[in-house]
N, C-alpha and C positions, 0 to 999 in steps of 0.2 A: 747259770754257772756260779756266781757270785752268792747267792744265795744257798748254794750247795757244799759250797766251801766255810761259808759262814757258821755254817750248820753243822761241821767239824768240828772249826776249833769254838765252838760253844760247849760241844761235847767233850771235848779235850780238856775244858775245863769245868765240866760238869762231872767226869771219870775222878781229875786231879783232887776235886774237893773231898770225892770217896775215900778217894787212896789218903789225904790229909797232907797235900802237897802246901807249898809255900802260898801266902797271900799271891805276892808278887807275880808269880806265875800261872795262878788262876786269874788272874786281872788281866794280866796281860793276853790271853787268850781271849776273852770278854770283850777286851779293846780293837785286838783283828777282826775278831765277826761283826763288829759295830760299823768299824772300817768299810770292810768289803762291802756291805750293805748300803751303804751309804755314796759309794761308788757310782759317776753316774753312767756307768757303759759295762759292760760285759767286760769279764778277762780272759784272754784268747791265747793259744799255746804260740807260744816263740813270739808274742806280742807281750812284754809285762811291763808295765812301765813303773817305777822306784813310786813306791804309795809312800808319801808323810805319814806318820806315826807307825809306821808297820817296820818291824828290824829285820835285819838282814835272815835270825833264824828264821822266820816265820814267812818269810819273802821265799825260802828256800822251799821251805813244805807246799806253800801255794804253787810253786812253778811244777814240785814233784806230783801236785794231783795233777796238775792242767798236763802234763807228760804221761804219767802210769795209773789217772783216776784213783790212785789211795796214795796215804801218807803212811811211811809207816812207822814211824812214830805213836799215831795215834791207834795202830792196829796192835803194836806193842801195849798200850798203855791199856788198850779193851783186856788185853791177854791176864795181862796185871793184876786187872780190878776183878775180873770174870766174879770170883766168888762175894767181896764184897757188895757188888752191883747186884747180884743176886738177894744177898744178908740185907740190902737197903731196900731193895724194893720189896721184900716180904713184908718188912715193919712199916715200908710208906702204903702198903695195903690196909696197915691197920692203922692209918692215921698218924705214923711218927714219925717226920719231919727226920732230915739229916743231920741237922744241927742239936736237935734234942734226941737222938740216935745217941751219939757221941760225948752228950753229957752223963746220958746213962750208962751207956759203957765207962765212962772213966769213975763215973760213981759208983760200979761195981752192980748198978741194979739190974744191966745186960750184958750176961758173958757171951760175949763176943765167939770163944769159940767153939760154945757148943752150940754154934751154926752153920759152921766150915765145913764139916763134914757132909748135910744133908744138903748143902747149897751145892760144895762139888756135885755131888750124886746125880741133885739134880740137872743140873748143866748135862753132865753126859747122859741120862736117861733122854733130855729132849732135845739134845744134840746140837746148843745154841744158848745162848744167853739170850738173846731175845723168847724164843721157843720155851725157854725153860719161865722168864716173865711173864708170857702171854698164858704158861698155864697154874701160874698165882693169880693171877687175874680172875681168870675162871673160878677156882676155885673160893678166892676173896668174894667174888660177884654172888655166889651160890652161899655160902655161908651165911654171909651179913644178911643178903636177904629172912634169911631164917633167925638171925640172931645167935648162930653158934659162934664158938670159937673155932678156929684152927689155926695149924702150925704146920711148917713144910714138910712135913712128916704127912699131912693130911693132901697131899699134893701127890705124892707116890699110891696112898692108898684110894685117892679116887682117879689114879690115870686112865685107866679102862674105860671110865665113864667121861672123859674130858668133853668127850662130841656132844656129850646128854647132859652135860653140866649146867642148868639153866637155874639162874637165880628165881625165887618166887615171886611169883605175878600176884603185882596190887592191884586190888580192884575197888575203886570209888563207888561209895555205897550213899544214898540216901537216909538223913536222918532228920529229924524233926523234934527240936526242944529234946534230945538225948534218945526218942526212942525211933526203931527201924521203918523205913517204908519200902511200899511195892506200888508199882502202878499196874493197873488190869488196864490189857490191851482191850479187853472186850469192853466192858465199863469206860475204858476211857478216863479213869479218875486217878487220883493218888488215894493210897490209904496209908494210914500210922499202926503200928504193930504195938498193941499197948503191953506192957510186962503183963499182963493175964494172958495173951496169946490174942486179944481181940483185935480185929482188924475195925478200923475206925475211921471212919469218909473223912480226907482230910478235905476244912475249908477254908485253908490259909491260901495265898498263891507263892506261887512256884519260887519268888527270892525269897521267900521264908527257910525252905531245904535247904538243909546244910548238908554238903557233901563229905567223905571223909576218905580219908583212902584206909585199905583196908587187907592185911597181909593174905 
């Protein structure tokens, strides 16, 4: 239970940083989940007893899950961020961090919002800010593999294939001083693939291969 609630308001102030709320109150959420955690007993409904460091607001929202299982507080603030949360995690697909999110938005090198539009969209196409996450995911997964680009625009045009959406399978290849091998099951040996096409009895052993992976 404690570990559950902790697991809120971490989110609470992982939402707050999106939205660009105060130091103060991103910490302070930070400091509750560390609390609870750190608690040596479970907390029990109509059993709460006044935790050190935790204030009175935040005492309030922990009694409100242990009574109604949500805060809502924090179910407002998911409401809040929906599209942000979305616009982050598209760019943390492609590697950019929240805090350099934010420097480029304010340095004009990402306009912010021309990505409101397709972030809404998508939210209601997958009917969920998680559901709409899980298919950037996909889509991020399937891309990178291949080394394309895409953009949330490319999220709508491969929904139909979400279920089939499988990133490229690498597969570790034998190589020897740069050039390819095969081994014959029948023979039983390794060969080298020499750039003329000739196959060549390798007589090195086996920590010689160098493996490689290979898109």
């Amino acid at each position: 239970m404690n570990e559950e609630i902790a697991h809120i308001f971490d989110e609470m102030a992982r939402l707050q940083e999106i939205k660009g709320d105060s130091t103060f109150r991103i910490n302070a959420n930070k400091k509750v989940a560390r609390i609870l955690r750190s608690l040596p007993s479970p907390l029990k409904k109509g059993e709460i007893p006044k935790i050190k460091g935790i204030g009175a607001s935040s005492m309030e929202k922990i009694e409100e899950f242990l009574n109604k299982k949500k805060i809502k507080a924090f179910s407002k603030l998911q409401e809040e961020t929906a599209i942000r949360q979305i616009v982050t995690h598209f760019f943390q697909s492609k590697g950019l961090g929240l805090q350099e999110l934010k420097q480029n938005a304010k340095k004009r090198k990402i306009i912010y919002s021309r990505f409101t539009k397709p972030a809404k969209q998508l939210i209601e196409l997958a009917g969920s800010v998680d559901a709409a996450k899980k298919a950037i995911d996909k889509v991020a997964g399937w891309a990178q593999s291949r080394k394309l680009d895409y953009t949330i625009e490319t999220v709508f045009k491969k929904w139909l294939e979400l279920d089939t959406l499988k990133p490229k399978e690498k597969v570790l290849k034998p190589f020897y001083q740069g050039d390819p091998m095969v081994y014959s099951e029948l023979k039983r040996k390794w060969y080298v693939i020499s750039k003329q096409g000739e196959w060549l009895l390798f007589a090195g052993k086996e920590k010689d291969i160098e493996w490689k992976t290979i898109d």
